[in-house]
C-alpha positions as CSV (number, residue, x, y, z in Angstrom):
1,X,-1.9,-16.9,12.8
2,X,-3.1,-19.1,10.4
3,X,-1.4,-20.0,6.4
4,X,-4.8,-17.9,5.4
5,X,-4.0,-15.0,7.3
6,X,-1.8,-13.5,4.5
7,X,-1.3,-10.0,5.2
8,X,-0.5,-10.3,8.6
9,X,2.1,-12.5,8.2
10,X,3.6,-10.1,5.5
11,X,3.5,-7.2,8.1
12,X,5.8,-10.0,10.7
13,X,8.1,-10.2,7.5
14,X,8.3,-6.9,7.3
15,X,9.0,-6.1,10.9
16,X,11.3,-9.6,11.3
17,X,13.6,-9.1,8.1
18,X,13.3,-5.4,7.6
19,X,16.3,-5.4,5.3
20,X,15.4,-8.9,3.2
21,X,14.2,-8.5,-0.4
22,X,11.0,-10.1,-0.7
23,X,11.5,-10.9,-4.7
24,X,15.2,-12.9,-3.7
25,X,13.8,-15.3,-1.1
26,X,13.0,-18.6,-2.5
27,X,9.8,-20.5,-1.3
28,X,11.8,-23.1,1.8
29,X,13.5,-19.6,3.4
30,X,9.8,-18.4,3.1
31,X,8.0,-21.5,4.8
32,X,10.2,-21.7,7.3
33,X,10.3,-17.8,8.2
34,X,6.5,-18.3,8.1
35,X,6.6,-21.0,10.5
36,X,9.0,-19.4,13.0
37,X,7.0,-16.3,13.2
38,X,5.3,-15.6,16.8
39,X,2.4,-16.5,16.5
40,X,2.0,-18.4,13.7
41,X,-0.1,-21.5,14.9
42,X,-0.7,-23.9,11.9
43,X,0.0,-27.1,10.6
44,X,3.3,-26.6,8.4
45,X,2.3,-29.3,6.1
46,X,-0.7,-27.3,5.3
47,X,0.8,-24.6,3.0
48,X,1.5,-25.0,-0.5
49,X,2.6,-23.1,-3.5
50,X,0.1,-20.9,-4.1
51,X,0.0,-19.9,-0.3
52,X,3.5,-18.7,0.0
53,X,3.4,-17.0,-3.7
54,X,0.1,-15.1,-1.8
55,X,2.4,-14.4,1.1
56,X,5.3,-13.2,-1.0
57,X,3.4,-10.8,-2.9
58,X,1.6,-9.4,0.0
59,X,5.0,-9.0,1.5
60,X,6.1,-7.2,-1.7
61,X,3.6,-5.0,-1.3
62,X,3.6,-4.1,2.5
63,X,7.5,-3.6,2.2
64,X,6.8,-1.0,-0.4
């Protein structure tokens, strides 16, 4: 997985924090739970705000 491939890293989020709020986790717990996902295979550097407030809110909505 890739920083673009939003949606399925929101369903890894889903399946590795099942009981996480997506709305309470700030943006560094977020990176680094990106980055520590099976799978993921990107640069960390490479992700910025607007990535991880994608990610969140795709997260959001899988979770729901």
């Amino acid at each position: 997985m890739k920083w673009t491939d939003i949606n399925d890293i929101a369903i890894e989020l889903v399946d590795a924090h099942p009981d996480v709020d997506p709305l309470q986790v700030n943006f560094v717990d977020l990176r680094n739970w990106v980055i520590e996902l099976p799978g993921f295979d990107d640069e960390p550097d490479r992700c910025g705000e607007k990535i991880l407030e994608a990610i969140q809110a795709a997260w959001i909505e899988e979770a729901d």
